[in-house]
C-alpha positions as semicolon CSV with decimal commas, in nm:
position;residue;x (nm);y (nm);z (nm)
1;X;14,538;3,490;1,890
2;X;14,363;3,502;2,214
3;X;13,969;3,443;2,218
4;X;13,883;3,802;2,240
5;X;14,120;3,937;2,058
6;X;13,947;3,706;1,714
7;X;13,647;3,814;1,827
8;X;13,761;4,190;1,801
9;X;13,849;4,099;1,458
10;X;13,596;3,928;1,355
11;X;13,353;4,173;1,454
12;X;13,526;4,467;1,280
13;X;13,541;4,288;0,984
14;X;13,180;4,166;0,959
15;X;13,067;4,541;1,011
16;X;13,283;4,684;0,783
17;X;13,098;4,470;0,529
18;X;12,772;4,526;0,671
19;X;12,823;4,915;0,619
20;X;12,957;4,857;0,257
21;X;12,642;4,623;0,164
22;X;12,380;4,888;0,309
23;X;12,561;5,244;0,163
24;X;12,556;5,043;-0,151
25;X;12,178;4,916;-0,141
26;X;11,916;5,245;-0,137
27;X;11,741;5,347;0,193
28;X;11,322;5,268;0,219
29;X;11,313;5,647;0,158
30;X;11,531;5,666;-0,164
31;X;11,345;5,346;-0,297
32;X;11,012;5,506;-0,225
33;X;11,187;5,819;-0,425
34;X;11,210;5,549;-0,701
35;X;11,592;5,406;-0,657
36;X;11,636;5,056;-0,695
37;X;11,913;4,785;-0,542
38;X;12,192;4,710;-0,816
39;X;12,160;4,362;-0,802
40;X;12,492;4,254;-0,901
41;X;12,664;4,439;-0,745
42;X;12,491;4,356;-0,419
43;X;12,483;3,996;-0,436
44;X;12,851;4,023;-0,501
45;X;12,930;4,223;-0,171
46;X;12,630;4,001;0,017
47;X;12,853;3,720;-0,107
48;X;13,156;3,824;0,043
49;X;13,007;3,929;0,327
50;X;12,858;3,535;0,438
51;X;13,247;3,364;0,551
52;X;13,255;3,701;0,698
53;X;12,929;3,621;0,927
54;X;12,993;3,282;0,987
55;X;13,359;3,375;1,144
56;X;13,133;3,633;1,367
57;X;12,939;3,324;1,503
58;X;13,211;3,110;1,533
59;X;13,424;3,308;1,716
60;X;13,114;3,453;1,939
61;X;12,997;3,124;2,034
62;X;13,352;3,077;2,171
63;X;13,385;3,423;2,366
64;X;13,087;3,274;2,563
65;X;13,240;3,083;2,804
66;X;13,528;3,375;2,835
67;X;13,636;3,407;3,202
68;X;13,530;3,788;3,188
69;X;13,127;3,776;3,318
70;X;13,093;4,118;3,145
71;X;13,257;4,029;2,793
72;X;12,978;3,708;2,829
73;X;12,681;3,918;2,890
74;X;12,789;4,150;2,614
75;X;12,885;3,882;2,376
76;X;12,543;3,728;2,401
77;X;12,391;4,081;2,320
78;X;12,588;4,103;2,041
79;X;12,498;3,781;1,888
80;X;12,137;3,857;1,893
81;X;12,217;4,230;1,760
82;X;12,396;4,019;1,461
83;X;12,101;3,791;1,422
84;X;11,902;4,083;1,338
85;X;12,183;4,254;1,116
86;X;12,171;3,921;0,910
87;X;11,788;3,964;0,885
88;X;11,806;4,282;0,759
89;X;12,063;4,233;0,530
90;X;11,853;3,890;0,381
91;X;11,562;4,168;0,366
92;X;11,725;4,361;0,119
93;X;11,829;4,085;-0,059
94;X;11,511;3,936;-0,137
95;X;11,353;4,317;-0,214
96;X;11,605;4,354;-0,421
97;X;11,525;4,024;-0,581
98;X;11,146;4,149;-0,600
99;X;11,276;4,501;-0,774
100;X;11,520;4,255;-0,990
101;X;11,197;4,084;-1,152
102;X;11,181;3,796;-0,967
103;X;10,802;3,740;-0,878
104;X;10,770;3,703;-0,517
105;X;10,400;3,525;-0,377
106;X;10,168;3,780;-0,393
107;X;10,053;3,943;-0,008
108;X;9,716;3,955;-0,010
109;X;9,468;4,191;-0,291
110;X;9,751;4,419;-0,339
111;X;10,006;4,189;-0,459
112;X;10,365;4,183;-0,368
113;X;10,424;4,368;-0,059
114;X;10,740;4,555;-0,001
115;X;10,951;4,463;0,289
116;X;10,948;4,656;0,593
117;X;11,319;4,737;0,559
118;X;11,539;4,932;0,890
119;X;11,681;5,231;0,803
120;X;12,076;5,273;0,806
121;X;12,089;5,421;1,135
122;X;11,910;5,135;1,285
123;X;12,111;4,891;1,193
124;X;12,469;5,108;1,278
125;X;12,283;5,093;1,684
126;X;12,261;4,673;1,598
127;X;12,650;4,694;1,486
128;X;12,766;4,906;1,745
129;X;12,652;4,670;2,019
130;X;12,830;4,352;1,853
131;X;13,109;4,591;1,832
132;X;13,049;4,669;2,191
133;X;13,077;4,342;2,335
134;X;13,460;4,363;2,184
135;X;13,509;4,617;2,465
136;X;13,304;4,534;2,768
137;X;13,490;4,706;2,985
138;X;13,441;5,017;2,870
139;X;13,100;4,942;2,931
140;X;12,932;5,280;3,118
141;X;12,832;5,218;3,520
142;X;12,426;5,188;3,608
143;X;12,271;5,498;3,665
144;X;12,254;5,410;4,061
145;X;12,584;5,556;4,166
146;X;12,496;5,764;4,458
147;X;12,613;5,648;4,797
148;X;12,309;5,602;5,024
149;X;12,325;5,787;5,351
150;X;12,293;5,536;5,606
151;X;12,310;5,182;5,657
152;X;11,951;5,183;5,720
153;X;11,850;5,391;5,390
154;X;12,089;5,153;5,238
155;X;11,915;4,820;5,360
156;X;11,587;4,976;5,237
157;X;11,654;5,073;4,928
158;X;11,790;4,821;4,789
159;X;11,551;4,537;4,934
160;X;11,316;4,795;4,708
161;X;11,573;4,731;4,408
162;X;11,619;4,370;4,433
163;X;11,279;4,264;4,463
164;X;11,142;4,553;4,162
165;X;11,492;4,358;3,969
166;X;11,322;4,009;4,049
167;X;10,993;4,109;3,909
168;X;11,085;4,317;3,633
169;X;11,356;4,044;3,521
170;X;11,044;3,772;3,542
171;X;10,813;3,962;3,369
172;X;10,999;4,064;3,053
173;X;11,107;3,672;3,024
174;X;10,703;3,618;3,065
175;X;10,633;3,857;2,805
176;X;10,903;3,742;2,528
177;X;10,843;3,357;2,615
178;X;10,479;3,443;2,579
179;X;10,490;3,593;2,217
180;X;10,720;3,283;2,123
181;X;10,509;3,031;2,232
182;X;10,252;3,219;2,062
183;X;10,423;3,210;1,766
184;X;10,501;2,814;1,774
185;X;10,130;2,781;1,823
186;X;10,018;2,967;1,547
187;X;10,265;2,792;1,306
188;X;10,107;2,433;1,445
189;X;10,202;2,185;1,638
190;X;10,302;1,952;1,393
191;X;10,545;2,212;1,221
192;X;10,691;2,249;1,597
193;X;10,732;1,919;1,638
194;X;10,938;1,893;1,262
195;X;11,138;2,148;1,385
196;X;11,261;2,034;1,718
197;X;11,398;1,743;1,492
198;X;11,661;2,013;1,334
199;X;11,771;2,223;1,579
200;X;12,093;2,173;1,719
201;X;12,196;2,015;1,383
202;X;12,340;2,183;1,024
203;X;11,997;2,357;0,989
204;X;12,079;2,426;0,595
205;X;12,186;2,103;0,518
206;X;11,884;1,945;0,723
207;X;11,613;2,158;0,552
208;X;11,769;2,092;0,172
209;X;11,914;2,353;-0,026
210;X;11,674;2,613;-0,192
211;X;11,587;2,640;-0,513
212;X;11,805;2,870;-0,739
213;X;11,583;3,076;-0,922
214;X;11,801;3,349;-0,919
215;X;12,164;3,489;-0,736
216;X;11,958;3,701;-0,477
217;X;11,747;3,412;-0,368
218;X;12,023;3,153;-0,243
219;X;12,146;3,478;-0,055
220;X;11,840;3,584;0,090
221;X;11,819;3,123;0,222
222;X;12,185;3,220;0,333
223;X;12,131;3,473;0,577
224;X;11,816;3,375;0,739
225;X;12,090;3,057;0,803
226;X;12,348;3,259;0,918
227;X;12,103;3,440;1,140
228;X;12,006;3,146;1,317
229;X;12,286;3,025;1,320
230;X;12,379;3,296;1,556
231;X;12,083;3,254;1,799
232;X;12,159;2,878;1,802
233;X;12,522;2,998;1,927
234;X;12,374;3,164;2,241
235;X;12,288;2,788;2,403
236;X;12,473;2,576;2,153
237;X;12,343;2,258;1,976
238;X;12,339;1,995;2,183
239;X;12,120;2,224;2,483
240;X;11,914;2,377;2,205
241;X;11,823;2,017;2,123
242;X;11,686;1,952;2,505
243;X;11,539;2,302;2,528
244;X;11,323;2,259;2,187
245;X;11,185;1,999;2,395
246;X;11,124;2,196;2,710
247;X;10,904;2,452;2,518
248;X;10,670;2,194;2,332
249;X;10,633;2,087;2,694
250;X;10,548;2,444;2,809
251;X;10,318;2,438;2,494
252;X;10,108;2,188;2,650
253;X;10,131;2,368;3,007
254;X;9,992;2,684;2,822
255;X;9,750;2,505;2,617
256;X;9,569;2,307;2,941
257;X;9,568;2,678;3,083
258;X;9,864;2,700;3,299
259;X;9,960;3,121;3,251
260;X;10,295;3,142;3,180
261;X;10,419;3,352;3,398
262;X;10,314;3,122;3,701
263;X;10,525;2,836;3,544
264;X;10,841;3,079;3,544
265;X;10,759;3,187;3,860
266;X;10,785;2,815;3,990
267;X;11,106;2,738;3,786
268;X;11,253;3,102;3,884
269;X;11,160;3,084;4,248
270;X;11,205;3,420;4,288
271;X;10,951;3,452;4,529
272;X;11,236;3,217;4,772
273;X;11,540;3,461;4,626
274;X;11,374;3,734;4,769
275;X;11,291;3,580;5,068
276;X;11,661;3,475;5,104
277;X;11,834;3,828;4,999
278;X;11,617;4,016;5,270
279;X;11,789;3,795;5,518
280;X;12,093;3,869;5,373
281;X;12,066;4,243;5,367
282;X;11,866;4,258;5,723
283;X;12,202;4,021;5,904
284;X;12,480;4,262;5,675
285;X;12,798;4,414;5,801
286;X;12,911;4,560;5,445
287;X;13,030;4,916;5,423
288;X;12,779;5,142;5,249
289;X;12,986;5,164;4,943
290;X;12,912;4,791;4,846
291;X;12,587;4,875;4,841
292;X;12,659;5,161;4,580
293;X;12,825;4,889;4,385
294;X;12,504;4,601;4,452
295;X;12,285;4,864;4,352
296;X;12,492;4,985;4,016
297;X;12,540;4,577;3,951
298;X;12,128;4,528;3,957
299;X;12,080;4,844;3,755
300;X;12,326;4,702;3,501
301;X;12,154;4,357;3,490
302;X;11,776;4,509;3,438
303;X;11,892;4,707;3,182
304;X;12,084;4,475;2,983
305;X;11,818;4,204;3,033
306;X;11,586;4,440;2,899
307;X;11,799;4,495;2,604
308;X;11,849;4,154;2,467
309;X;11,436;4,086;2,537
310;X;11,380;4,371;2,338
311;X;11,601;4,201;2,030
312;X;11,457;3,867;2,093
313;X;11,090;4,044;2,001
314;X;11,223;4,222;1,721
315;X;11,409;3,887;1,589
316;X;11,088;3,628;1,702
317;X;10,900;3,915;1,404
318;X;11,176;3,960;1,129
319;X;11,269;3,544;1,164
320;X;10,860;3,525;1,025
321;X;10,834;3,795;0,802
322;X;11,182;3,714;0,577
323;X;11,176;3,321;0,619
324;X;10,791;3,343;0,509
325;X;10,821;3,590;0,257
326;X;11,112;3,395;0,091
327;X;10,919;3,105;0,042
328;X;11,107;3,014;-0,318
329;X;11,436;3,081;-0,143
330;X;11,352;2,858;0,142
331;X;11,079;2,576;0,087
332;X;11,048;2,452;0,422
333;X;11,026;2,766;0,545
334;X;10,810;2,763;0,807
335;X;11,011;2,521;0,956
336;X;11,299;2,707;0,996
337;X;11,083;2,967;1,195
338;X;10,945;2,722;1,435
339;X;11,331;2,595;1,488
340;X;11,419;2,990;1,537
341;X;11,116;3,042;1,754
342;X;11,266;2,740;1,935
343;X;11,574;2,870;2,047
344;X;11,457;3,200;2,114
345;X;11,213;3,093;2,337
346;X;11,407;2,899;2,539
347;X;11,713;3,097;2,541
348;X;11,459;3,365;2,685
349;X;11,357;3,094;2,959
350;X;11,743;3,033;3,022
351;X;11,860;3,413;3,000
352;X;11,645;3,504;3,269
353;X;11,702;3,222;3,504
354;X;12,082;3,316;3,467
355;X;11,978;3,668;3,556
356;X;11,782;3,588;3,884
357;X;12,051;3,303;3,939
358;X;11,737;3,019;3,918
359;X;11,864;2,767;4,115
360;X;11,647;2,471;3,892
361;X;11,732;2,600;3,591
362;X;12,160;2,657;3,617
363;X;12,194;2,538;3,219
364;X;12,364;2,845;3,130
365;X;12,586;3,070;3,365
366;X;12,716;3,396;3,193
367;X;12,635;3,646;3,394
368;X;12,639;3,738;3,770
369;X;12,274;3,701;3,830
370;X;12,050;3,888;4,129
371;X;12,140;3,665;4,426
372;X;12,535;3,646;4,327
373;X;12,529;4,034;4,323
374;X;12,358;4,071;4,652
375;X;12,540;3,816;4,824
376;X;12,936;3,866;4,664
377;X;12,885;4,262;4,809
378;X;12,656;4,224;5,133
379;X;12,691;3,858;5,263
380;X;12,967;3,753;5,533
């Protein structure tokens, strides 16, 4: 069975389950109606539903270094789209554990607070992109598919679009590395530092096993597992353990004032790219329909880039509101957070240098960044 072809399978069968375990457990608008979670019949189909994750990550982490660019890029949106389907799925665990009669730490002066659960439909668009990345090439074309008019129209427009793809590719890593470094720092340093010690190694068995008050809580400590499980997929262990590193170092940069942005902007050098690409579009020979195609392939990296940011913020906020809410389930809780806040923060660091093709930073290499785009259509 080829790579893809388990992944396919995989990812069929993990959603499958996913869509059995939510019809089963009752939306946040029929429990506010008064349903409640049957809890044994949903820790039975969360139950079967774990190998079923775990074979996801597995065979994810190896579709990553597939020869297909686009199957990469998609793959590593679908991983993070899983992360957050495990999340969810751990959410209604443990509110199911809290309707069940299992006290959870009170929230504040009005006691046990109810989890902030996703409706259905949101997490059908979370399984429909792991599905997609099954399928990248029927992946749609950017929206950019008009051919420009002239060569010198061309050469304008998309100097325009590679320097607005430069910045806007920058920024969004700047704004998601931001809010986890944020995130570390609020948790404290010394919880960081205890947490770079377990990433990259068997995160369950390093933080112990959680205490079994009751069926739904080992699930709920199984999930938030799997879930990192599948961010610590997108770099793998052994660079997640020099990349937890990195970001304590970045800590520091923050902390004696450096902005952030600025420090990406050094390890990016995008200011340079751009410099370079003009060059390259100013000196090229290329038929006007390879710009068409530069200016689709751009399109296609903003937006996806965008995409997985926007599930690494969701993720760096439901990785702190389950694991901390769940603190029976999973004693060392905060922890596992920092080591999730970890890898998500630098994956965000290393995404985005693969996207602008970072020459400083080449740690990962998935996708056909900015200057590979410009220069495989317009160079020569």
């Amino acid at each position: 069975m080829t790579t893809s072809t388990a992944y396919d399978s995989a990812a069929q069968a993990y959603a499958e389950a996913v869509r059995e375990f939510v019809a089963l457990a009752p939306s946040p608008a029929e429990r506010e109606a008064g349903g409640r979670m049957p809890a044994g019949d949903l820790a039975a189909r969360a139950e079967r539903l774990v190998p079923l994750s775990a074979e996801l990550t597995r065979t994810g982490a190896s579709q990553l270094t597939h020869h297909d660019p686009n199957l990469r890029m998609q793959t590593a949106t679908g991983l993070l789209a899983k992360a957050l389907t495990d999340l969810e799925v751990g959410a209604r665990l443990l509110q199911a554990a809290v309707d069940d009669g299992t006290v959870m730490p009170a929230r504040g002066p009005g006691g046990v607070r109810t989890l902030p659960l996703a409706a259905p439909g949101e997490i059908e668009k979370n399984l429909q992109l792991l599905l997609g990345a099954a399928d990248a090439r029927a992946a749609k074309p950017g929206r950019r598919s008009v051919m420009p008019a002239d060569t010198a129209t061309a050469r304008s427009q998309i100097s325009q679009v590679i320097d607005e793809t430069l910045d806007s590719i920058e920024g969004r890593a700047a704004g998601t590395g931001q809010s986890g470094l944020s995130g570390l720092m609020a948790l404290g340093i010394g919880q960081v530092v205890n947490a770079a010690t377990v990433v990259g190694l068997d995160v369950a068995g390093a933080l112990g096993s959680a205490e079994k008050v009751n069926r739904l809580y080992g699930l709920v400590s199984d999930y938030v597992v799997q879930a990192y499980n599948s961010v610590l997929a997108l770099v793998g262990p052994s660079l997640a353990t020099v990349i937890a590193q990195q970001v304590i170092g970045w800590i520091n940069d923050v902390v004696a004032g450096e902005q952030f942005r600025q420090l990406l902007e050094k390890l990016y050098e995008t200011g340079q790219t751009s410099q370079f690409l003009a060059q390259v579009v100013g000196t090229s020979q290329a038929d006007l329909r390879y710009y068409s195609i530069a200016l689709q392939g751009l399109d296609g990296l903003r937006n996806n880039f965008d995409k997985q940011m926007a599930m690494v913020d969701k993720l760096l906020a439901a990785f702190r509101l389950v694991s901390l809410a769940a603190v029976v389930a999973l004693p060392q809780g905060t922890v596992l957070v920092a080591a999730a806040y970890l890898v998500l923060t630098g994956y965000t660091v290393l995404a985005g240098a693969d996207y602008v093709d970072a020459r400083k930073m080449r740690l990962i290499d998935r996708v056909p960044g900015v200057r590979e785009v410009v220069e495989a259509n317009l160079a020569g």
